[in-house]
N, CA, C and O of each residue as an XYZ file, in Angstrom:
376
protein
N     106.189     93.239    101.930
C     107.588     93.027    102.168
C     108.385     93.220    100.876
O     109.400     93.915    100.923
N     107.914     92.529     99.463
C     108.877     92.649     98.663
C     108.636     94.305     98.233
O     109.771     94.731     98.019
N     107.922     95.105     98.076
C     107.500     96.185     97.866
C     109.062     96.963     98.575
O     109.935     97.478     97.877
N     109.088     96.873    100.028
C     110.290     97.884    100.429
C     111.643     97.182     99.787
O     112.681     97.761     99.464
N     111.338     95.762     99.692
C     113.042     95.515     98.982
C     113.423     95.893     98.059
O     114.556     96.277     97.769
N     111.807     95.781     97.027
C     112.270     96.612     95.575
C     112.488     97.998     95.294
O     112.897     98.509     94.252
N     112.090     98.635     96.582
C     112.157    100.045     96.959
C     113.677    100.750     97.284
O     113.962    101.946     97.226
N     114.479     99.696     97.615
C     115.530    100.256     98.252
C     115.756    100.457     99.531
O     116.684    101.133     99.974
N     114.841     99.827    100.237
C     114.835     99.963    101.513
C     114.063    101.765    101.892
O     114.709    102.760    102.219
N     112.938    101.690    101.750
C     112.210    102.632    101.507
C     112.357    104.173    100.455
O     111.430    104.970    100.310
N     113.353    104.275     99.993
C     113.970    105.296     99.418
C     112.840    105.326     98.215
O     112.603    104.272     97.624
N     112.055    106.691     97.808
C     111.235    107.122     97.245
C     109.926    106.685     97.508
O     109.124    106.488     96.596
N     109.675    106.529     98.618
C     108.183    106.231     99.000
C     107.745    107.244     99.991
O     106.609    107.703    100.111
N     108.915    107.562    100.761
C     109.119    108.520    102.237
C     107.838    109.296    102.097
O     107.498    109.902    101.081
N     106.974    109.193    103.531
C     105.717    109.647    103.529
C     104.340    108.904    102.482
O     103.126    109.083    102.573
N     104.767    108.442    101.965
C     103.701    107.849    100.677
C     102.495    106.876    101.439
O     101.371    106.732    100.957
N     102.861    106.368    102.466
C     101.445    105.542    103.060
C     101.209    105.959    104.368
O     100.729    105.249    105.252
N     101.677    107.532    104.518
C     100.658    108.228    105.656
C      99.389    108.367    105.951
O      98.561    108.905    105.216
N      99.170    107.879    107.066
C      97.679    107.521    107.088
C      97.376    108.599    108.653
O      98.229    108.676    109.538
N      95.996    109.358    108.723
C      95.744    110.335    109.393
C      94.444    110.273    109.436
O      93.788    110.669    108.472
N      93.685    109.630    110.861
C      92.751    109.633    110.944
C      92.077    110.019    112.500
O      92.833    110.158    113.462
N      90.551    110.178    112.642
C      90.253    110.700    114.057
C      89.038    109.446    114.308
O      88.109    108.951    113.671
N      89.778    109.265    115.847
C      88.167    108.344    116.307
C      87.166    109.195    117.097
O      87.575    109.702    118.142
N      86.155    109.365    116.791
C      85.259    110.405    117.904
C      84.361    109.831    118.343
O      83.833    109.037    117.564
N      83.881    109.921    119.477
C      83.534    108.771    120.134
C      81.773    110.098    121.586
O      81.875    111.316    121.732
N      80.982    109.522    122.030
C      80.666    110.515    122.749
C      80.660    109.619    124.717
O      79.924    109.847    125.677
N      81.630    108.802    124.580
C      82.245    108.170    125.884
C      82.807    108.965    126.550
O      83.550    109.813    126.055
N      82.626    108.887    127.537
C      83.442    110.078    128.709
C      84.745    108.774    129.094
O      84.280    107.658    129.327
N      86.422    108.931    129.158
C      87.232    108.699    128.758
C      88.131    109.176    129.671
O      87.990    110.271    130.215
N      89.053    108.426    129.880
C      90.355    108.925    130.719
C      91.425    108.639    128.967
O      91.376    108.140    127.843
N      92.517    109.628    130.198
C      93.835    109.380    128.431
C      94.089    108.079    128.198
O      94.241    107.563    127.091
N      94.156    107.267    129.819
C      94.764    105.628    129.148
C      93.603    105.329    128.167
O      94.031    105.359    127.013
N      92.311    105.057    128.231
C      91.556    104.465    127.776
C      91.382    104.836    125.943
O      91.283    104.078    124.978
N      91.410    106.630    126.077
C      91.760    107.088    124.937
C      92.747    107.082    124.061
O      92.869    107.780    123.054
N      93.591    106.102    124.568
C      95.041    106.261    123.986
C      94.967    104.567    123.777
O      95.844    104.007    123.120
N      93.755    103.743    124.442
C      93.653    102.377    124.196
C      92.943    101.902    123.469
O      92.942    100.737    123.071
N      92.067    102.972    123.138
C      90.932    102.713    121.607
C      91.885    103.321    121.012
O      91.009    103.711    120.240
N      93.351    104.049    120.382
C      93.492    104.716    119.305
C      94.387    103.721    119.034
O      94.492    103.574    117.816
N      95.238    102.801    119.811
C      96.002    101.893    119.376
C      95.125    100.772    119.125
O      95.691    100.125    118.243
N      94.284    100.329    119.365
C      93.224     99.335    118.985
C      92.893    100.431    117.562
O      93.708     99.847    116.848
N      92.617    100.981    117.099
C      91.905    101.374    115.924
C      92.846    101.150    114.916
O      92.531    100.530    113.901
N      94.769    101.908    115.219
C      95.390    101.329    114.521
C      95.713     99.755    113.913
O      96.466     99.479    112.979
N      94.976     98.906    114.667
C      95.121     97.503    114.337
C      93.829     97.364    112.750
O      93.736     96.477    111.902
N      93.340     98.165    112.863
C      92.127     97.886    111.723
C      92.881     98.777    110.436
O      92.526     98.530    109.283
N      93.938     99.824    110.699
C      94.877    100.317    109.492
C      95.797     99.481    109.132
O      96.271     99.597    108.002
N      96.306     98.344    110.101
C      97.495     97.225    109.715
C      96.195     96.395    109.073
O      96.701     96.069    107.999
N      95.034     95.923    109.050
C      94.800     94.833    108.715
C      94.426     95.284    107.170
O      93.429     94.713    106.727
N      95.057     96.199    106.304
C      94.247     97.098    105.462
C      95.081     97.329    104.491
O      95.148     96.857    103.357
N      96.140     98.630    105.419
C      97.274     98.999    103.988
C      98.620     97.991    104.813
O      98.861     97.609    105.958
N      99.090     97.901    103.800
C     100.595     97.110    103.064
C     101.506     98.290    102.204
O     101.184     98.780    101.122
N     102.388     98.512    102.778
C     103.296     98.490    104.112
C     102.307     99.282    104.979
O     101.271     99.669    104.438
N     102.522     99.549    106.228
C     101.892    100.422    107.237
C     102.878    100.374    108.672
O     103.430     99.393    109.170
N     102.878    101.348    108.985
C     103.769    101.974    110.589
C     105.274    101.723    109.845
O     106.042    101.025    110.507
N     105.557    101.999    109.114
C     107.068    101.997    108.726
C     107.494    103.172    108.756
O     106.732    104.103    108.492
N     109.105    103.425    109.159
C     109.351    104.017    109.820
C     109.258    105.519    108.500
O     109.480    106.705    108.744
N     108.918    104.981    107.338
C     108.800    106.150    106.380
C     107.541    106.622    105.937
O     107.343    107.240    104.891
N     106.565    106.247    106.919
C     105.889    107.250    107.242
C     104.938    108.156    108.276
O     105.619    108.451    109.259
N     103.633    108.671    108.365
C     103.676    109.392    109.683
C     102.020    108.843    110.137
O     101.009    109.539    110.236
N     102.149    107.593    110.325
C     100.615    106.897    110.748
C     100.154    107.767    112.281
O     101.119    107.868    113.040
N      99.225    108.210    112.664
C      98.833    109.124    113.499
C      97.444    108.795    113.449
O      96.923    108.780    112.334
N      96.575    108.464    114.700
C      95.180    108.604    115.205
C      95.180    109.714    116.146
O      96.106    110.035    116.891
N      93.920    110.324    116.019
C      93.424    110.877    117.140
C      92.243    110.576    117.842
O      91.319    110.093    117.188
N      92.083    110.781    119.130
C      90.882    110.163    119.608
C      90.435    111.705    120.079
O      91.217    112.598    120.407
N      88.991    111.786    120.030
C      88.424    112.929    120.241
C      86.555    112.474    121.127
O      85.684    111.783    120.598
N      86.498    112.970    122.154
C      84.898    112.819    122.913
C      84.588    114.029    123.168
O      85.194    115.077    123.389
N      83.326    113.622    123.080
C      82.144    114.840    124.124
C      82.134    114.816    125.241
O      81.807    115.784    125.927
N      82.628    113.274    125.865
C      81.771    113.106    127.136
C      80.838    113.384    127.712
O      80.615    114.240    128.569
N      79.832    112.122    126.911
C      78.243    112.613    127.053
C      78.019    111.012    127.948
O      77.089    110.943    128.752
N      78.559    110.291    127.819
C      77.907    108.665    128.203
C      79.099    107.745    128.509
O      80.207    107.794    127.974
N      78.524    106.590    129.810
C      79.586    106.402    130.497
C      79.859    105.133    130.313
O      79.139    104.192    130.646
N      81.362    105.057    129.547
C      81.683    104.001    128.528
C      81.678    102.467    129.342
O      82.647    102.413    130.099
N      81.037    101.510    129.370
C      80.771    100.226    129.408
C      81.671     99.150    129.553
O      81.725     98.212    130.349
N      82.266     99.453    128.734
C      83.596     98.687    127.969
C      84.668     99.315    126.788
O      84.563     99.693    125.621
N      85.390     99.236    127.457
C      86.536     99.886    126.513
C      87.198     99.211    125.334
O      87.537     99.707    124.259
N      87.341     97.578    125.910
C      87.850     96.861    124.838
C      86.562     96.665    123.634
O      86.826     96.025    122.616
N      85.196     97.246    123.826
C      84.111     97.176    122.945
C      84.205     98.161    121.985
O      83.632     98.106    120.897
N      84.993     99.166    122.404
C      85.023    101.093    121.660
C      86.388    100.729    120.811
O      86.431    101.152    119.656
N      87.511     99.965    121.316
C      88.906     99.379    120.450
C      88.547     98.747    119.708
O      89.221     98.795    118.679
N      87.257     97.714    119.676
C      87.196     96.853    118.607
C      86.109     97.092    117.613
O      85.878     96.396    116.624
N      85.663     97.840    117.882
C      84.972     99.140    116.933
C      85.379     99.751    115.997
O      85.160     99.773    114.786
N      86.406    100.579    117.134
C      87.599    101.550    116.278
C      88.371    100.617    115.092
O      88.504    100.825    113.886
N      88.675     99.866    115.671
C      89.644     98.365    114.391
C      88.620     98.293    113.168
O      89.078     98.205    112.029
N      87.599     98.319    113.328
C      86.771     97.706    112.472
C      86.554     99.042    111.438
O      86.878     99.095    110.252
N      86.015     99.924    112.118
C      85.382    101.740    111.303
C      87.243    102.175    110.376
O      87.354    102.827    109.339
N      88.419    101.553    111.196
C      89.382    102.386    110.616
C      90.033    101.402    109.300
O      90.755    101.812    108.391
N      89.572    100.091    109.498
C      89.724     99.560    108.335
C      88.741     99.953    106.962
O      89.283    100.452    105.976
N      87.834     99.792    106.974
C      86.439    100.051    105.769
C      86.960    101.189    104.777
O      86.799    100.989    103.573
N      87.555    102.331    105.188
C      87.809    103.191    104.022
C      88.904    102.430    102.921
O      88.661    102.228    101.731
N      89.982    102.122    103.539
C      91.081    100.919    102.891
C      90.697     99.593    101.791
O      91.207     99.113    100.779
N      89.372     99.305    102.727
C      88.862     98.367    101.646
C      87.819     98.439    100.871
O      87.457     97.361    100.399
N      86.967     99.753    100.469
C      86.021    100.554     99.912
C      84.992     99.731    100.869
O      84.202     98.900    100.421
N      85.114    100.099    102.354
C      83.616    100.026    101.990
C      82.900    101.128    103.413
O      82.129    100.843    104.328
N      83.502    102.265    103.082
C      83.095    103.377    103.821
C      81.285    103.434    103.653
O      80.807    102.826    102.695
N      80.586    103.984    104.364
C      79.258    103.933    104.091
C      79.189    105.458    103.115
O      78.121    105.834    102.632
């Protein structure tokens, strides 16, 4: 928070904590479901970077399958995704 006040209300940061990432998954998937693990994954980029989803910059997931295997649970593949999209943020990518 104090970060954008001292900023000016974002002025010279614009784009600076764009974050661009893909979930790939080999679940066979409808769009809601795919579009419900990518907003669940974004919850593991808020728990990470500071500022994040502001309106100055261009936070974007993609969700991508094979559809090889027939997904179980969906809220299990979102809370996955939360977890895999935080780790790079806090070094601890494998």
């Amino acid at each position: 928070m104090q970060y954008l006040q001292d900023s000016g209300k974002g002025q010279g940061f614009a784009g600076g904590n764009t974050t661009i990432g893909v979930i790939v998954t080999n679940a066979i998937l409808t769009k809601a479901q795919a579009l419900k693990i990518v907003q669940m994954g974004h919850d593991g980029c808020a728990r990470a970077i500071k500022p994040v989803h502001t309106m100055y910059d261009g936070d974007t997931l993609f969700a991508v399958t094979t559809g090889e295997k027939t997904v179980l649970d969906v809220n299990l593949l979102g809370v996955i995704a939360a977890d895999i999209m935080e780790k790079p943020y806090i070094g601890q990518l494998w």
